[in-house]
Phi, psi and omega in degrees: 000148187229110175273122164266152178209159181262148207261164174223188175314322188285352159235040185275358161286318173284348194286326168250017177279294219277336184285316169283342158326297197293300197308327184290312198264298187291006181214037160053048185210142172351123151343309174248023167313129180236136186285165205272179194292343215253299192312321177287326185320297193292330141342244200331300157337299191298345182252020164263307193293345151117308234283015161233199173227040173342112192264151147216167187266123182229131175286119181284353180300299215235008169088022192297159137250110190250022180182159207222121132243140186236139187237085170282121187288168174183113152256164193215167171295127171291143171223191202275030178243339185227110152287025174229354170058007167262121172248202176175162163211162215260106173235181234338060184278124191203126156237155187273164181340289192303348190246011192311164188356073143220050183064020179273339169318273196328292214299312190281347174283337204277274164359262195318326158290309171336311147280338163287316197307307177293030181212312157159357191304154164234040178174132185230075222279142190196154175264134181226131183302163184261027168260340186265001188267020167285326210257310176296327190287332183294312157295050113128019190272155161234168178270174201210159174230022195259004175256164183183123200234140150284050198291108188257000000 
């Protein structure tokens, strides 16, 4: 059985167990790559500082935490396409290997609109693998040509 949960202060080891997982897989490095001391630092702070929102999956036989999603907030001057100047946007949705297509990705992204929706966003913006756009496109995401990034 599998417990969702919205993650708090009180879980931020696993929050960042499962969150450095994710990152160790989608970017091709070692199991036990270590990440430097300013990233895990920044990390975690950001995710102490409260501006998102975090689902995580947890196996309740033995207490795993296997999948992860973040709804990172951003307000901008509202316009008449977002009157509420609130978006966000959606990382690091990762469930692990062993537990892979039985919805659970789906389930904690649904959650997570759910709470944008209750908070006022009107846009939910996400990078997406391309094994993850089936699963955005099946919830209402589209793909979009209205952006242009500057990487400085």
């Amino acid at each position: 059985m599998l417990q969702y949960k919205i993650a708090n202060s009180e879980d931020i080891t696993e929050l960042m167990q499962i969150r450095l997982e994710m990152l160790r897989e989608v970017n091709f490095l070692s199991k036990d790559y270590p990440f430097s001391e300013d990233f895990y630092s920044y990390s975690r702070d950001y995710f102490l500082d409260g501006q998102h929102t975090t689902v995580l999956a947890v196996d309740e036989e033995d207490g795993n935490t296997i999948g992860c999603a973040t709804l990172c907030y951003m307000e901008f001057m509202p316009t008449f396409s977002h009157p509420t100047g609130k978006r966000a946007h959606l990382m690091n949705v990762y469930t692990a290997p062993d537990y892979r297509g039985q919805g659970i990705a789906r389930r904690m992204v649904e959650m997570l609109i759910e709470e944008a929706r209750r908070r006022g966003v009107t846009e939910i913006s996400l990078d997406a693998t391309a094994s993850g756009r089936p699963l955005y496109r099946k919830l209402g995401f589209r793909e979009s040509e209205e952006c242009m990034v500057l990487v400085l």
